[in-house]
N, C-alpha and C positions, 0 to 999 in steps of 0.2 A: 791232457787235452789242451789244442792251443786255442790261447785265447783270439779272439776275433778284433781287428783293429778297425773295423765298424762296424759298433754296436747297432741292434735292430732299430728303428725308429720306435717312437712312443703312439698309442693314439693320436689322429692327429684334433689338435684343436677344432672348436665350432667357429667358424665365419664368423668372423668381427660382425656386429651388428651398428647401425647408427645411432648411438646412444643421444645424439644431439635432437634428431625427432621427439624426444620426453620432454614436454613442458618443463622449464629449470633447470635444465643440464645445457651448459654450453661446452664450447670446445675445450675449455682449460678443464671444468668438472668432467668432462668424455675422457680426455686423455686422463687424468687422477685415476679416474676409475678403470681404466683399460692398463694401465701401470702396477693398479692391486690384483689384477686378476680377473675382471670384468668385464669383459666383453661383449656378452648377449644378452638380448633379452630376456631370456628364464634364467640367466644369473642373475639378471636384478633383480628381476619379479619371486627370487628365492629370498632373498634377503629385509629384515627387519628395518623398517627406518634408524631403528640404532644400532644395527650392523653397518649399514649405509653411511651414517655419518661417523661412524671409527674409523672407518675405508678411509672417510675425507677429512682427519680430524685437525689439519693446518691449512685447509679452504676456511676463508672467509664467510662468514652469513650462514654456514649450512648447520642445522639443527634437528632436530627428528620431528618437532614440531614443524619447520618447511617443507623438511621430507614425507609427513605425513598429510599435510596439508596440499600439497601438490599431486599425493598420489604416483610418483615414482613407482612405485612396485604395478599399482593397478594398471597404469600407463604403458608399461615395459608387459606385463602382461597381455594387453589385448594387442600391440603389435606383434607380440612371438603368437599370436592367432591361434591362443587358446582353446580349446572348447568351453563351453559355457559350464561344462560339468568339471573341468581345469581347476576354476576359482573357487571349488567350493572349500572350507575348512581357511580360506585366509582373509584376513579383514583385510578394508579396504575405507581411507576414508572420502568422502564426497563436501566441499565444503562450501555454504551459499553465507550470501550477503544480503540480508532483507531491508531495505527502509519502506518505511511509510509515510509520506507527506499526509499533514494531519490539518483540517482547517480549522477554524474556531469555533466550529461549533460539530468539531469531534467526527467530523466524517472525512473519511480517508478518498484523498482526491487522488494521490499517485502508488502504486506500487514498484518498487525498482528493485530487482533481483540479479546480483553476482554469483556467477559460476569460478569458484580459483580455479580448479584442476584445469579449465578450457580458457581463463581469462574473457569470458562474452561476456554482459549484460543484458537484461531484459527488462519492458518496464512496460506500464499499461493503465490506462485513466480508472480509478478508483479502483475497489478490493473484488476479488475474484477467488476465492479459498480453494475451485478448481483449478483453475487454472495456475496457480501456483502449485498447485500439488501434481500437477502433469506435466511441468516446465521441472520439478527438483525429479522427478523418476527419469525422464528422458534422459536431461544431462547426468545422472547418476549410474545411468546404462540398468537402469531396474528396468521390469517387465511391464507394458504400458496401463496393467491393472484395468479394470473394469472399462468397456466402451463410456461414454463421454456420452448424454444424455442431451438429447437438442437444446439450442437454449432457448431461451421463452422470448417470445415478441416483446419488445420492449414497449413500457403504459405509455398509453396515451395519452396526451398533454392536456393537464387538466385547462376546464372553461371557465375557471376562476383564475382572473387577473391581477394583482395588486402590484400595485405602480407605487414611487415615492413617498413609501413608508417611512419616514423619517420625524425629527421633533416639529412639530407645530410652528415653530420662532425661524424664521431665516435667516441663514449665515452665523458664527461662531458663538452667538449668545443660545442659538440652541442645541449646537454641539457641545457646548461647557457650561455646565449649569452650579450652582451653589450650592451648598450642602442646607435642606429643608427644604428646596426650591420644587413645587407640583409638576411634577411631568405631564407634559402636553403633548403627543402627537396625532398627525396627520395621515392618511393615505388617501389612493385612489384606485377602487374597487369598479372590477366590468366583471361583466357575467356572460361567454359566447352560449351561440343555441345548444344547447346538451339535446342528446337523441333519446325520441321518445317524450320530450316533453312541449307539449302541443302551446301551452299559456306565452302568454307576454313578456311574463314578469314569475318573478322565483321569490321566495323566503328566504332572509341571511341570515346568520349572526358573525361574530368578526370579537375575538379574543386578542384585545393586547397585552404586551408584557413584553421585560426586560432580562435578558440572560446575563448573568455575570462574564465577564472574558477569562477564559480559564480556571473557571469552575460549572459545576452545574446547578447552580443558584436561581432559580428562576422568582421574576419578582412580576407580579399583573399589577399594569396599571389600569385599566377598564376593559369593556367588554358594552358594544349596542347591536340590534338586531332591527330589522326591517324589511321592506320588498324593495326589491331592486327592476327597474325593466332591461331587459334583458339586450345588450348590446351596447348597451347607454353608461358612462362611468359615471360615479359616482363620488364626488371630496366627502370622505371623512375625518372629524377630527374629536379625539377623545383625550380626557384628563385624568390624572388620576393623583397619586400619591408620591413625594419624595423618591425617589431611588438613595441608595446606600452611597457613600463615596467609592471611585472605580468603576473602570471602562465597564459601557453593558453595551450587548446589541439588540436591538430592537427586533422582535419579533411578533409574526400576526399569523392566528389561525382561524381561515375562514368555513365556515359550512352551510352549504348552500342546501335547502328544501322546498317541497312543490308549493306553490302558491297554498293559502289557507290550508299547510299542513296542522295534524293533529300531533299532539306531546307521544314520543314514542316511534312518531315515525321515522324509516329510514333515511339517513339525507342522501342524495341525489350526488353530491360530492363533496370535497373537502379538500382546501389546501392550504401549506405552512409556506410561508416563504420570511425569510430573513432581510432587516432595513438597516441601518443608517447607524452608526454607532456614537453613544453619547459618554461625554465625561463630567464624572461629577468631582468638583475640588471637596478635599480634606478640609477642614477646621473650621470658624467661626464662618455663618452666613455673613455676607456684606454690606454693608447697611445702603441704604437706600437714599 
């Protein structure tokens, strides 16, 4: 039989893909990888991040942890426009970046969220545990899971006011106080018209005290109650006891009740607000 001096052709290979589209792959890792054998997307998306990185094992930076982290396979996968029934049986990872700005008195003012595989951020005024859990499914390419539940009107702004909560003593002698030295502070309490209540004037009381800075130490230094007329502020100032050495903040909670209420009854409202922060020196008081 004679032999043929053009052999048949082979298969022919699949269409180069653009491997540079994959977040982390540039043109020197495209060409690496299209040199081993790599050229499509369902090649990559076949392959193990530690397959992936033997392929590239005299590239610079590359690791199975980057390659996992970035999601190469997952990425290469949904451009070859898999079916969603495609991906099943192969892991896939999704990796976020959560911070929380935290204030002093432990409530979270910011949430800030990183997406690697997309490189976005995302961020939003205090904690929202929905909404981050619909922000990691999305970018994750999960299913959008249960419909999202309207959200509630935000409360309305309580009719208790307190202004200038701070130490009794003006300027730095009552910001820094002595170690045995009586804590003295001051506020000023108004009271707007709350609905449904007909009188002039309302029933208060007004809890002071001192929180540790960076602990949750709480220390009272007094506590007075009264009628207040309604519109009208009112200077308060109460004393009480030493604070501990170390930063505290000043803290006041008010609650407000109907005129000649009875022990028991419900109060009408209530609010906390945070004052002025005091320091108290270590070691011997100073003499006088």
């Amino acid at each position: 039989m004679r032999e043929s001096n053009h052999p048949e052709p082979g298969p022919p290979r699949p269409t180069a893909d653009d491997l540079q589209k994959i977040t982390g792959i540039g043109p020197s890792l495209a060409r690496r990888l299209g040199e081993a054998g790599v050229n499509s997307y369902r090649e990559l998306a076949s392959l193990t991040p530690e397959q992936i990185t033997e392929l590239l094992a005299d590239a610079v930076g590359i690791s199975p942890e980057r390659v996992a982290s970035q999601d190469w396979a997952g990425q290469a996968r949904r451009l070859a426009g898999s079916a969603p029934g495609d991906a099943k049986g192969h892991q896939r990872y999704a990796t976020f970046h959560v911070e929380l700005l935290i204030d002093t008195d432990d409530k979270i003012r910011r949430t800030k969220v990183r997406h690697f595989q997309t490189d976005t951020e995302d961020n939003w005024p205090g904690w929202d545990g929905r909404q981050l859990i619909t922000l990691i499914r999305g970018k994750a390419g999960l299913d959008p899971g249960p419909p999202r539940a309207p959200e509630a009107k935000p409360p309305r702004a309580s009719p208790i006011h307190l202004d200038e909560l701070g130490p009794a003593e003006k300027g730095t002698r009552g910001t820094f106080r002595h170690p045995g030295q009586p804590t003295a502070a001051r506020m000023t309490l108004r009271v707007s018209p709350i609905r449904g209540v007909d009188t002039g004037a309302v029933d208060f009381t007004a809890d002071v005290a001192a929180r540790t800075v960076g602990s949750h130490d709480r220390h009272p230094i007094a506590a007075t109650s009264g009628t207040i007329t309604i519109g009208q502020p009112v200077s308060l100032e109460l004393a009480g006891p030493p604070l501990p050495p170390g930063m505290h903040s000043l803290e006041a909670v008010v609650v407000v009740h109907a005129q000649n209420h009875k022990p028991g009854e419900q109060p009408l409202c209530r609010h906390r607000a945070m004052g002025e922060l005091v320091y108290v020196a270590a070691g011997q008081p100073a003499s006088q």
